[in-house]
MOPAC internal coordinates of N, CA, C and O (Angstrom, degrees):
PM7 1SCF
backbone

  N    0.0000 0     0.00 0     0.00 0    0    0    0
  C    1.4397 1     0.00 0     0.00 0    1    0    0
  C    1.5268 1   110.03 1     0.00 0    2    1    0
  O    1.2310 1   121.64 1   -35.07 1    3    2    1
  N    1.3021 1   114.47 1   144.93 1    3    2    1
  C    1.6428 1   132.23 1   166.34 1    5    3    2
  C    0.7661 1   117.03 1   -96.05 1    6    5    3
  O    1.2310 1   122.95 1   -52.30 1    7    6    5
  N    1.8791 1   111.95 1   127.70 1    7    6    5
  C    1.5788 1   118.82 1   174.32 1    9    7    6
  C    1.5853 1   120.11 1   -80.53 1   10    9    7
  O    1.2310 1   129.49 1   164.72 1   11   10    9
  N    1.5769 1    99.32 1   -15.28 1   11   10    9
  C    1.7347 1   106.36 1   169.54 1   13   11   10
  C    1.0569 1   103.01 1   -53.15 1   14   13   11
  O    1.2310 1   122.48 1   -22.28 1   15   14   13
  N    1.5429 1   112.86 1   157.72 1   15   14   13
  C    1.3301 1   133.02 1  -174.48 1   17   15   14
  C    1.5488 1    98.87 1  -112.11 1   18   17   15
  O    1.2310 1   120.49 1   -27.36 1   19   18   17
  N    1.0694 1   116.66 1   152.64 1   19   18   17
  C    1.5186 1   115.67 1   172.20 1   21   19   18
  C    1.1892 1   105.72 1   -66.02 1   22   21   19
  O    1.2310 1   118.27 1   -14.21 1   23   22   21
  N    1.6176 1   120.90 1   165.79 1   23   22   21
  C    1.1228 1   112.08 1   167.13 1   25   23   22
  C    1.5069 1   141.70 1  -112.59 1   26   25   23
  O    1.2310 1   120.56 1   -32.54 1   27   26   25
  N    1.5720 1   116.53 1   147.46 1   27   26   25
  C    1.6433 1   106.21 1  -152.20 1   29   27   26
  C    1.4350 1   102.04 1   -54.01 1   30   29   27
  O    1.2310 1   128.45 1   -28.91 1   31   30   29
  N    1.4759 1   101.33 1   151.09 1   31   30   29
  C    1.4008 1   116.66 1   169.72 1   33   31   30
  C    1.6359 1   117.11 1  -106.82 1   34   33   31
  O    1.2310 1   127.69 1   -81.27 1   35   34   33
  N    1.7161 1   102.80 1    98.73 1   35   34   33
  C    1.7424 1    90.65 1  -170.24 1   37   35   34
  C    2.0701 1   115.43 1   -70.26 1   38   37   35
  O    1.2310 1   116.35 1   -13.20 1   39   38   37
  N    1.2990 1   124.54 1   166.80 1   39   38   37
  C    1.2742 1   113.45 1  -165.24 1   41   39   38
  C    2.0414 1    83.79 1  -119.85 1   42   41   39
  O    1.2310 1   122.76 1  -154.28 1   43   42   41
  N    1.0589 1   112.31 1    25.72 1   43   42   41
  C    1.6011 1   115.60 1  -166.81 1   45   43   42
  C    1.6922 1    70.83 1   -95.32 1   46   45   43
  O    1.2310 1   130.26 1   -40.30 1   47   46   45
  N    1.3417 1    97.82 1   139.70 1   47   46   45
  C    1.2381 1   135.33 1   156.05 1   49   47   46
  C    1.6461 1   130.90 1  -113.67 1   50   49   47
  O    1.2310 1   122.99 1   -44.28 1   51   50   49
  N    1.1940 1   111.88 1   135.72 1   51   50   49
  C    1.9131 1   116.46 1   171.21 1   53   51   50
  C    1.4899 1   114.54 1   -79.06 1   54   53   51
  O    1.2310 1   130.91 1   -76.23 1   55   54   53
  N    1.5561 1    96.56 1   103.77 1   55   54   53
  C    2.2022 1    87.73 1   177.21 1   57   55   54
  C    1.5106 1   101.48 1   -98.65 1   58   57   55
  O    1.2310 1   113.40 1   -10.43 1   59   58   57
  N    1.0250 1   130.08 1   169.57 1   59   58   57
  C    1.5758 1   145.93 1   167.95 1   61   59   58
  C    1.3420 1    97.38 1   -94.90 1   62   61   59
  O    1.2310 1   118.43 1   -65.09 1   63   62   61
  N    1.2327 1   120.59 1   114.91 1   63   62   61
  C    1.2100 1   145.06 1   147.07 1   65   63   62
  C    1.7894 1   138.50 1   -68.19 1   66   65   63
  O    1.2310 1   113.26 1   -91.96 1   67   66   65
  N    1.0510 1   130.35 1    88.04 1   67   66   65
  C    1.4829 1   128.76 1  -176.37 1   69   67   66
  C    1.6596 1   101.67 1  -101.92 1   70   69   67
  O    1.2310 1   122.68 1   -65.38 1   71   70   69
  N    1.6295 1   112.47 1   114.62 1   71   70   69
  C    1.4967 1   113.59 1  -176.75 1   73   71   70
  C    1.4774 1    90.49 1  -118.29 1   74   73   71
  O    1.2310 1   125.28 1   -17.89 1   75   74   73
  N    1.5119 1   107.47 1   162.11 1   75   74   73
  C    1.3303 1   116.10 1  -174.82 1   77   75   74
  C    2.0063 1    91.22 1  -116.30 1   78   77   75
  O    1.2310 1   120.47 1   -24.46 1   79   78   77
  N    0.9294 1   116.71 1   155.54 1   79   78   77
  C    1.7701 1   105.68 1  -168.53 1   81   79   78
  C    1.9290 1    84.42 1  -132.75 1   82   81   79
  O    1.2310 1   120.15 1   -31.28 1   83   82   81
  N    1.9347 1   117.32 1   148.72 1   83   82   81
  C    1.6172 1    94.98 1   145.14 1   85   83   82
  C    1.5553 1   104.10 1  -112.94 1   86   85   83
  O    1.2310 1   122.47 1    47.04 1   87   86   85
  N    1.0320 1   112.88 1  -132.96 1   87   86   85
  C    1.3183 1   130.22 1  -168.05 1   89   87   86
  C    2.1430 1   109.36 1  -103.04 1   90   89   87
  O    1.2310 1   128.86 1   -53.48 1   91   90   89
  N    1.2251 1   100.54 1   126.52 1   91   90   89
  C    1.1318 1   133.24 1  -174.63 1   93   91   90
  C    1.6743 1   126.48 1  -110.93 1   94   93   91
  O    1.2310 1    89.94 1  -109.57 1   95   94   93
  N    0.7875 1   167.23 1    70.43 1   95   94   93
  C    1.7244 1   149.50 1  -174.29 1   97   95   94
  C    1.4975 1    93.51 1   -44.55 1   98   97   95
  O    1.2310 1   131.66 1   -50.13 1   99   98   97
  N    2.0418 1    95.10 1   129.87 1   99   98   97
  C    1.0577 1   109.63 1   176.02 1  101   99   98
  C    1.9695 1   105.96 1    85.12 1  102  101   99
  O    1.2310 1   109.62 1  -158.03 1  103  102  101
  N    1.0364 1   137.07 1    21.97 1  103  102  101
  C    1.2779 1   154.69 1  -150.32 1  105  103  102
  C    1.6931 1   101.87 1   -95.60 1  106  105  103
  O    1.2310 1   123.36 1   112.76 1  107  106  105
  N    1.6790 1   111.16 1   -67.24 1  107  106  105
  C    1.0657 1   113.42 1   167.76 1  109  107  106
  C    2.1062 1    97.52 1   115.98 1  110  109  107
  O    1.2310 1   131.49 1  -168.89 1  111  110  109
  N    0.8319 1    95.42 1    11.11 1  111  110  109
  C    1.9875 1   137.29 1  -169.10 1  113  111  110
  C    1.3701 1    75.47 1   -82.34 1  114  113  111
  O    1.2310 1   117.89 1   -42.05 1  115  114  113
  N    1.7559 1   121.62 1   137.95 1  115  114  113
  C    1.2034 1   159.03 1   124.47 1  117  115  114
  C    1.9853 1    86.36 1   -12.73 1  118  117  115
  O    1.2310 1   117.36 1   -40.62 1  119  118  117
  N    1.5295 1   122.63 1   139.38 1  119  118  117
  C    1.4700 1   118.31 1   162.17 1  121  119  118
  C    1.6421 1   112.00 1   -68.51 1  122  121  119
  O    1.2310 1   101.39 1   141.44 1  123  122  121
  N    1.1135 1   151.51 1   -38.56 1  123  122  121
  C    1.2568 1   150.29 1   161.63 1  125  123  122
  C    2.0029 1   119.03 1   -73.68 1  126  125  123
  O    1.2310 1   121.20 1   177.05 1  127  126  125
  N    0.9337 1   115.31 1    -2.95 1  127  126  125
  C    0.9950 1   114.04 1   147.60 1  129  127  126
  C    1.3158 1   145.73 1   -58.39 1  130  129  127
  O    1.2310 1   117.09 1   -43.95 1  131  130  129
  N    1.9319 1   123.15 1   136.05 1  131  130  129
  C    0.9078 1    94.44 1  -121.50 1  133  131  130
  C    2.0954 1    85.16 1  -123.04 1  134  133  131
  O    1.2310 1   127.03 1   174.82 1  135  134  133
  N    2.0630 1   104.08 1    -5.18 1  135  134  133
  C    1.1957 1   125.10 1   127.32 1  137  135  134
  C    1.3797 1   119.66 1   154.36 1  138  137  135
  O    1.2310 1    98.89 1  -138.70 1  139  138  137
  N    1.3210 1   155.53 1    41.30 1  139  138  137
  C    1.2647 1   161.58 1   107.68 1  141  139  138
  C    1.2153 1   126.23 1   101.09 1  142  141  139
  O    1.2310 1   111.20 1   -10.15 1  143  142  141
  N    1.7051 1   134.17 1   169.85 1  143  142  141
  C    1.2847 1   127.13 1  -161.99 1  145  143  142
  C    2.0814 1    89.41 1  -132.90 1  146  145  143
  O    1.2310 1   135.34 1   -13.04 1  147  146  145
  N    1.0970 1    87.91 1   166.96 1  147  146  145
  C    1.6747 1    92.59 1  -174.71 1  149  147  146
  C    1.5311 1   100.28 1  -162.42 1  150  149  147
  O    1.2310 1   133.89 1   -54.64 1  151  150  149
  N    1.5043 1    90.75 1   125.36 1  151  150  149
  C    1.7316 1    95.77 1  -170.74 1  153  151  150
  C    1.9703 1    96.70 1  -101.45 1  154  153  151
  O    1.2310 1   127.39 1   -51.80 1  155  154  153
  N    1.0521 1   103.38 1   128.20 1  155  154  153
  C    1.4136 1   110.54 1  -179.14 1  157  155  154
  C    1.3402 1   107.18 1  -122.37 1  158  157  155
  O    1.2310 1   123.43 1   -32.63 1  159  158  157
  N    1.8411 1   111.03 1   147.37 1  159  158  157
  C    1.4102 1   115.52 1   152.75 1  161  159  158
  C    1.1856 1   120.52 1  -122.89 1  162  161  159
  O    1.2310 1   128.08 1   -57.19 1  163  162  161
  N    2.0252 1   102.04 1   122.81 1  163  162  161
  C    1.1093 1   102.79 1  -175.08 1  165  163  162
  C    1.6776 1   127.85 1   -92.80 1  166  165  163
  O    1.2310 1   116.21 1     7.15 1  167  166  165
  N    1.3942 1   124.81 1  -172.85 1  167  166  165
  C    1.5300 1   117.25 1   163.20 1  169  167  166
  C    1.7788 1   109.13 1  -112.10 1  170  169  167
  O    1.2310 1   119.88 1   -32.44 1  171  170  169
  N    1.4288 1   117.83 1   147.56 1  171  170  169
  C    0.9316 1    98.68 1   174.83 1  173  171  170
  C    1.2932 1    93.42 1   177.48 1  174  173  171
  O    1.2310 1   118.04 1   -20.80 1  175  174  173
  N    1.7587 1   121.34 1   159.20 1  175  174  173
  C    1.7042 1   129.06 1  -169.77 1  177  175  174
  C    1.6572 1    96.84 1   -80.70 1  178  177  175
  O    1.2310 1   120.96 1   164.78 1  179  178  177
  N    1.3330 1   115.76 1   -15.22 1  179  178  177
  C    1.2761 1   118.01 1   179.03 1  181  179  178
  C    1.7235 1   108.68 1  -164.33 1  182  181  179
  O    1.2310 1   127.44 1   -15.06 1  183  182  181
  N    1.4814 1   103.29 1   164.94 1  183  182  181
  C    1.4964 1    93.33 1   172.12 1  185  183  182
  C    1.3080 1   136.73 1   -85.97 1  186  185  183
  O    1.2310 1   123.67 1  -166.55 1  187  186  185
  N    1.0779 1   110.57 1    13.45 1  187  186  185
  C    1.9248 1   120.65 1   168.12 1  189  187  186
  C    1.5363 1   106.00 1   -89.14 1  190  189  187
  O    1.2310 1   123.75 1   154.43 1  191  190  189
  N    1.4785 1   110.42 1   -25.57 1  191  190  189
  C    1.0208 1   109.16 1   171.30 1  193  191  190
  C    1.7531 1   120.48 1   -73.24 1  194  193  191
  O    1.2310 1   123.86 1   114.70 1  195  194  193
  N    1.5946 1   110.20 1   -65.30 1  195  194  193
  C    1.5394 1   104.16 1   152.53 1  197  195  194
  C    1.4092 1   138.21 1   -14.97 1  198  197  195
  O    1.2310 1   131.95 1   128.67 1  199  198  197
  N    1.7910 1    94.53 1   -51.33 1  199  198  197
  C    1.7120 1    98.74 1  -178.57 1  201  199  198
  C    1.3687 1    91.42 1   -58.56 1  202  201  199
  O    1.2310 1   116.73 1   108.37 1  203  202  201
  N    1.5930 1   123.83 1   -71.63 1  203  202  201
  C    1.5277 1   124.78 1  -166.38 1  205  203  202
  C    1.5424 1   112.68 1   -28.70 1  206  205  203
  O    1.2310 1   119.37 1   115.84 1  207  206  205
  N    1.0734 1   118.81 1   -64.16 1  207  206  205
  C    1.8845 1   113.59 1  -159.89 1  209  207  206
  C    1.4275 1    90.90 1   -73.90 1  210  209  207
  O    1.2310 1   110.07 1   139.29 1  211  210  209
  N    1.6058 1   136.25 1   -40.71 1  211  210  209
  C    1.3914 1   100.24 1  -175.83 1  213  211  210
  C    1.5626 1   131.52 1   -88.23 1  214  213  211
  O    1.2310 1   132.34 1  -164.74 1  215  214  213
  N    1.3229 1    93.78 1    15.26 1  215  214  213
  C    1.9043 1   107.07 1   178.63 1  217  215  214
  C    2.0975 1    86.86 1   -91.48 1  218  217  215
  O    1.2310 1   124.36 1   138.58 1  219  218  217
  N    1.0957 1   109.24 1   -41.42 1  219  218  217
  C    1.2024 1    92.27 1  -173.73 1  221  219  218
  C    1.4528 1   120.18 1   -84.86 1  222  221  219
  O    1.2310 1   119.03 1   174.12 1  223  222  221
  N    1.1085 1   119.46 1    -5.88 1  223  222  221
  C    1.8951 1   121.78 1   176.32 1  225  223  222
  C    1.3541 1    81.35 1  -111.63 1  226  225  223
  O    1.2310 1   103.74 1  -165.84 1  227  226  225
  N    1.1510 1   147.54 1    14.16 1  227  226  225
  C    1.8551 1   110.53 1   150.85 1  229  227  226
  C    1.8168 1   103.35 1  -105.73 1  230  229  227
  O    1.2310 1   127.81 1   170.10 1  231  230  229
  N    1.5424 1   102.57 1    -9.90 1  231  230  229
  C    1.8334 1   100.99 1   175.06 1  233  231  230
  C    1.2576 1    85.07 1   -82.91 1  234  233  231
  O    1.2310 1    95.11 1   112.44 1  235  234  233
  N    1.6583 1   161.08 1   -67.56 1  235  234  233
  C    1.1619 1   119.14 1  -165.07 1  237  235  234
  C    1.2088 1   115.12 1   -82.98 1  238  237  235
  O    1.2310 1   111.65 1  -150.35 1  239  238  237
  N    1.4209 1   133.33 1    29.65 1  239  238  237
  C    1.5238 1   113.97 1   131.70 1  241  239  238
  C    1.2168 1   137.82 1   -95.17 1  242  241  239
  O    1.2310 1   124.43 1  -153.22 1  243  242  241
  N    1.6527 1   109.10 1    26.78 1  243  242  241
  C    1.4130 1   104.94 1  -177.56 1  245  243  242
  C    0.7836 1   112.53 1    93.50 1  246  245  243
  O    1.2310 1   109.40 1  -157.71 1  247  246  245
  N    1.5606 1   137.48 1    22.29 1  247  246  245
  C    1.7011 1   113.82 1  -159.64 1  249  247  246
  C    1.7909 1    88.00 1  -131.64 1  250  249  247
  O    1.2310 1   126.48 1   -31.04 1  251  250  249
  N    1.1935 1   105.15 1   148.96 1  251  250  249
  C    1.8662 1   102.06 1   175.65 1  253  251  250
  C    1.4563 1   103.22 1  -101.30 1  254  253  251
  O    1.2310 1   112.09 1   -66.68 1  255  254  253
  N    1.1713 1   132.53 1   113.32 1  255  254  253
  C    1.1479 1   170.43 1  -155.86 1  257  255  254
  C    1.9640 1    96.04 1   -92.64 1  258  257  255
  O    1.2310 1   125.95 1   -77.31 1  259  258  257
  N    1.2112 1   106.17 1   102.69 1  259  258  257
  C    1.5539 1    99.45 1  -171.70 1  261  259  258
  C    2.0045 1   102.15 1  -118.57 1  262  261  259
  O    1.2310 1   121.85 1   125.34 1  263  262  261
  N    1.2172 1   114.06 1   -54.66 1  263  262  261
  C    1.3368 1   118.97 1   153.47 1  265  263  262
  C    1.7762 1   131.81 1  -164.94 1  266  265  263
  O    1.2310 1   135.32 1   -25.73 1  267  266  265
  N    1.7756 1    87.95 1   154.27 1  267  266  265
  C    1.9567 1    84.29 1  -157.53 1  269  267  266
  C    1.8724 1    86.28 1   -96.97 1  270  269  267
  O    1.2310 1   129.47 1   -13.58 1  271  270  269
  N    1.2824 1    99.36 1   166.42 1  271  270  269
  C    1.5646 1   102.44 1   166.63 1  273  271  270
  C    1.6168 1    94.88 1  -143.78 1  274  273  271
  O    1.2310 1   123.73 1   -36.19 1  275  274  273
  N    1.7577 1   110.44 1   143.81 1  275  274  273
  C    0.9332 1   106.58 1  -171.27 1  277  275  274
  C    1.7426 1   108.89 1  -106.54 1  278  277  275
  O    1.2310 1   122.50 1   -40.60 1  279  278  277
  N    1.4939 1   112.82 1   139.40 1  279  278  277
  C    1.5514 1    95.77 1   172.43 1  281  279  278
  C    1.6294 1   113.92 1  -134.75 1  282  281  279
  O    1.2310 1   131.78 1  -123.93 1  283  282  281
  N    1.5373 1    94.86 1    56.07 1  283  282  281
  C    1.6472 1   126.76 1   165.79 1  285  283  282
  C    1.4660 1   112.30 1    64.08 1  286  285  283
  O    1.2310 1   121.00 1    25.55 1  287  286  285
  N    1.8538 1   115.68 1  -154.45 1  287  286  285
  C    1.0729 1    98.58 1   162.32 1  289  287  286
  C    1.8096 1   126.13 1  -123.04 1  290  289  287
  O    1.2310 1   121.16 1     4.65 1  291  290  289
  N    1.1653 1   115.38 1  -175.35 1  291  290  289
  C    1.3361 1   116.68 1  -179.61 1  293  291  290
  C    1.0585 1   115.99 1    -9.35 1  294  293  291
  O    1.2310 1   118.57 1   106.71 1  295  294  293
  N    1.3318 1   120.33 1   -73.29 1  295  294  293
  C    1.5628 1   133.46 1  -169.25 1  297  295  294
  C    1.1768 1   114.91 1   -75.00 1  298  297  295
  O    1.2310 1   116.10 1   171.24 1  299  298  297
  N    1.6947 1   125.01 1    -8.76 1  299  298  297
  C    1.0903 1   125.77 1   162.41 1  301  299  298
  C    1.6457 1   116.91 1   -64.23 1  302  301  299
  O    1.2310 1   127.74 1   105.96 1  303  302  301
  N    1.4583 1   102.71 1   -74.04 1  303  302  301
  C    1.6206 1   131.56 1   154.97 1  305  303  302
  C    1.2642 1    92.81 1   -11.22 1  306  305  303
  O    1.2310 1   119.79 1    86.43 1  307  306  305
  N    1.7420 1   118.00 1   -93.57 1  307  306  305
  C    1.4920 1   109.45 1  -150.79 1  309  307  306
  C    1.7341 1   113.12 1   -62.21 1  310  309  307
  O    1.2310 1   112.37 1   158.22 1  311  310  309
  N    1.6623 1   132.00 1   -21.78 1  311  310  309
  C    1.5507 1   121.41 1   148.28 1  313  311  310
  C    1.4962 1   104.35 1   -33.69 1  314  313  311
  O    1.2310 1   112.14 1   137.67 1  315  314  313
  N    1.1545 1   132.43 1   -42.33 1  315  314  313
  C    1.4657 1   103.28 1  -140.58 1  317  315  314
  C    1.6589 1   103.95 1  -100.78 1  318  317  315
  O    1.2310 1   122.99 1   171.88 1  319  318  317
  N    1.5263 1   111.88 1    -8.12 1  319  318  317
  C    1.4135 1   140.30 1   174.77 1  321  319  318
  C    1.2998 1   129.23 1   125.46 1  322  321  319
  O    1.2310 1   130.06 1  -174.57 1  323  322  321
  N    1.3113 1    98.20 1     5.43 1  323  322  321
  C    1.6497 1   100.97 1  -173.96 1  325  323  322
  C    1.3152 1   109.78 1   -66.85 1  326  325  323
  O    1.2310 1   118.56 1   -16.11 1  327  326  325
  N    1.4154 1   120.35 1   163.89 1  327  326  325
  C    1.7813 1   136.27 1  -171.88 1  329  327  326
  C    1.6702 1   100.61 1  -121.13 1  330  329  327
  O    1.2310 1   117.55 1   -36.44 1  331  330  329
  N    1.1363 1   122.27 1   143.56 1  331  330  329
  C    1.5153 1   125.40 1   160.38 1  333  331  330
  C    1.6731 1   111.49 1  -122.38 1  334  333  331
  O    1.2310 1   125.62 1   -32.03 1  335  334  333
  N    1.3278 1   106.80 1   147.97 1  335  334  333
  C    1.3798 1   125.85 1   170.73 1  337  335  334
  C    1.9874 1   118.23 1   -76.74 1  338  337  335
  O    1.2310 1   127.26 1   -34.69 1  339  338  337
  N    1.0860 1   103.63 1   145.31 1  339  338  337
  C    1.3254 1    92.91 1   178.42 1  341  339  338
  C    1.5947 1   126.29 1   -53.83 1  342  341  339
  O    1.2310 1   123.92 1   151.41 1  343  342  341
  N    1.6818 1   110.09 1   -28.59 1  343  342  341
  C    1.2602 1   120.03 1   175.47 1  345  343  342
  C    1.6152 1   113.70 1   -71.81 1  346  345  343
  O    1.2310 1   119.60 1   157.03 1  347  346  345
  N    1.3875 1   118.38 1   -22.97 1  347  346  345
  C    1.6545 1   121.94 1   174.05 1  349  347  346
  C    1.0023 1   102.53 1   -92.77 1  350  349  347
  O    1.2310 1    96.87 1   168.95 1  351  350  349
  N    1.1858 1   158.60 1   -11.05 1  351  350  349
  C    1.3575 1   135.43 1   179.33 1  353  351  350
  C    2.0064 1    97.02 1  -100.93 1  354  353  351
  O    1.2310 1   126.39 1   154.03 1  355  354  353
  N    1.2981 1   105.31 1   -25.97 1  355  354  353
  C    1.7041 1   105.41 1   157.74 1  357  355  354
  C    1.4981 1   116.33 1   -23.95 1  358  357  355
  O    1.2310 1   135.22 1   101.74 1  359  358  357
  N    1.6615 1    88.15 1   -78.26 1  359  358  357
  C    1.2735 1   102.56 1  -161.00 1  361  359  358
  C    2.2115 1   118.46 1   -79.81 1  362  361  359
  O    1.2310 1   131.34 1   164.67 1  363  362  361
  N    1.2663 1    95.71 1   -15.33 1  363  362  361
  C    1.4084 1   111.77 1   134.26 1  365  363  362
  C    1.6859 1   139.88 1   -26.04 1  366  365  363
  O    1.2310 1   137.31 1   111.62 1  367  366  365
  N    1.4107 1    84.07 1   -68.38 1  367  366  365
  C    1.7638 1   103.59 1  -179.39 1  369  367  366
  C    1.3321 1    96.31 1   -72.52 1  370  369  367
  O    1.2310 1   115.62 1   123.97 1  371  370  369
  N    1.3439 1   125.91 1   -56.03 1  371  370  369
  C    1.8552 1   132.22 1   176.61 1  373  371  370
  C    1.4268 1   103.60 1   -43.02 1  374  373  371
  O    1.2310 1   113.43 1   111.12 1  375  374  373
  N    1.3706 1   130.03 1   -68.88 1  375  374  373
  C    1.3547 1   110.83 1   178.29 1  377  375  374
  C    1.3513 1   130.73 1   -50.87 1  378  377  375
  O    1.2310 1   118.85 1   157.46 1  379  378  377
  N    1.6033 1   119.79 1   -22.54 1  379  378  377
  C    1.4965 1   120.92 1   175.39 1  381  379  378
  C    1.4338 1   111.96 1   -78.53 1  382  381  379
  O    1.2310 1   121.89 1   140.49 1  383  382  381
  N    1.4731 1   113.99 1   -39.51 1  383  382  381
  C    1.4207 1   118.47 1   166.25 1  385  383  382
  C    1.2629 1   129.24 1   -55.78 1  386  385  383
  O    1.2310 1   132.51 1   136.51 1  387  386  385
  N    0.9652 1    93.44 1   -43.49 1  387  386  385
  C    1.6186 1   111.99 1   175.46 1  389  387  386
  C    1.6540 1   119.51 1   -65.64 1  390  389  387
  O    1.2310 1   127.33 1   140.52 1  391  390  389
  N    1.4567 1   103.49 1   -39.48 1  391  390  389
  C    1.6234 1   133.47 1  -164.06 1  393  391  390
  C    1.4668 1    92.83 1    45.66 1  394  393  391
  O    1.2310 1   124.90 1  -117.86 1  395  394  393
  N    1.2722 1   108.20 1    62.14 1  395  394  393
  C    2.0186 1   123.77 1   166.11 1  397  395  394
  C    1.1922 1   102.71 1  -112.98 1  398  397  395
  O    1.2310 1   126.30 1    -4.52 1  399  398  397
  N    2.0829 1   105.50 1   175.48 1  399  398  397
  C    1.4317 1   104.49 1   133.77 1  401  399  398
  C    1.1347 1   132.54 1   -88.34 1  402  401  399
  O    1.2310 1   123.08 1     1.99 1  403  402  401
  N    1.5086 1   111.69 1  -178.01 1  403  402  401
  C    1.9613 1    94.50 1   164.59 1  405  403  402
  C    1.4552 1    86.51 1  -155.33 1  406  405  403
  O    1.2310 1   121.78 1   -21.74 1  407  406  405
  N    1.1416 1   114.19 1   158.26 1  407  406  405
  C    1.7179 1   126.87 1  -143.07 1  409  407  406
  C    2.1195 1    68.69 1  -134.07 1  410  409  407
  O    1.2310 1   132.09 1   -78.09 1  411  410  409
  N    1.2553 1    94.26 1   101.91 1  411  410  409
  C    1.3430 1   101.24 1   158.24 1  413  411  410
  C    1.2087 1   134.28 1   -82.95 1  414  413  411
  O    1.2310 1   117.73 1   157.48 1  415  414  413
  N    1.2826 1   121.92 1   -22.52 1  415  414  413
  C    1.7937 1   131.26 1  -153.52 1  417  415  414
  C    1.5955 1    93.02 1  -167.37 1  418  417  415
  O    1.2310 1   118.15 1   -66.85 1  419  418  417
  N    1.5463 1   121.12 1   113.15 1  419  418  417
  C    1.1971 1   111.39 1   152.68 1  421  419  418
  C    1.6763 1   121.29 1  -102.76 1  422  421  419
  O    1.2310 1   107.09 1   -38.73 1  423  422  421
  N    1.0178 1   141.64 1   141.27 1  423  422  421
  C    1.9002 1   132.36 1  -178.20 1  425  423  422
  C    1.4283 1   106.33 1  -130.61 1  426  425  423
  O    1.2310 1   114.36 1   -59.90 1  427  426  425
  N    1.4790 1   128.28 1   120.10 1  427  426  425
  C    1.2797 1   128.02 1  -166.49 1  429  427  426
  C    1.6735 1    98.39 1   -95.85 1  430  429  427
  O    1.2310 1   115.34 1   -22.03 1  431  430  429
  N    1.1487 1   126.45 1   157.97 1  431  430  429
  C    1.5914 1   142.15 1  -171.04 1  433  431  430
  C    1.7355 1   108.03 1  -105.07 1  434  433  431
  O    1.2310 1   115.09 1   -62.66 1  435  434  433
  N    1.2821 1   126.91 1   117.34 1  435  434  433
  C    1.2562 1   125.03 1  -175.10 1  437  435  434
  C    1.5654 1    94.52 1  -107.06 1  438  437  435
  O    1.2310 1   119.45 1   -17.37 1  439  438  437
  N    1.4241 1   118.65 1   162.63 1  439  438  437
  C    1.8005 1   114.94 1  -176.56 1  441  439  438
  C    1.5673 1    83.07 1  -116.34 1  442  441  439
  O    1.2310 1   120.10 1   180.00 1  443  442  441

């Protein structure tokens, strides 16, 4: 017999996050900007849940939160054909480890 324990199986999942952000004082927004998109990966037992914690850790960073779109997770993505870089699936694994977000890509909107 083994005294190891099996090992936990977390049910936290990595979703891809696409948020649309506007303009805030204190934002962190280009000054002529007019307000930006931010691709995040979140952790979460599901993705309503994901959406939730990262609408709420980018409102306390100041950020105005206008709309998220979700485009699932990893293993969803790569079914459908998507490719990842060694640096995105990094910061991937960090958010599950972490059970954070991580604001991978921010892009500000000029009019």
């Amino acid at each position: 017999m083994s005294d190891q324990k099996p090992e936990k199986t977390s049910r936290q999942q990595v979703y891809t996050l696409l948020v649309e952000i506007g303009r805030k004082p204190g934002d962190g927004l280009p000054p002529k900007a007019t307000g930006g998109a931010l691709v995040c990966y979140a952790s979460g037992v599901d993705e309503a849940e994901a959406v939730r914690e990262t609408v709420a850790i980018l409102k306390q960073a100041d950020l105005a939160v206008l709309e998220v779109e979700g485009h699932g997770t990893i293993d969803e993505q790569r079914e459908a054909g998507a490719e990842f870089d060694a640096e995105e699936e990094a910061l991937m694994k960090r958010a599950l480890d972490e059970n954070s977000v991580i604001v991978a890509q921010m892009t500000p909107f000029f009019d």
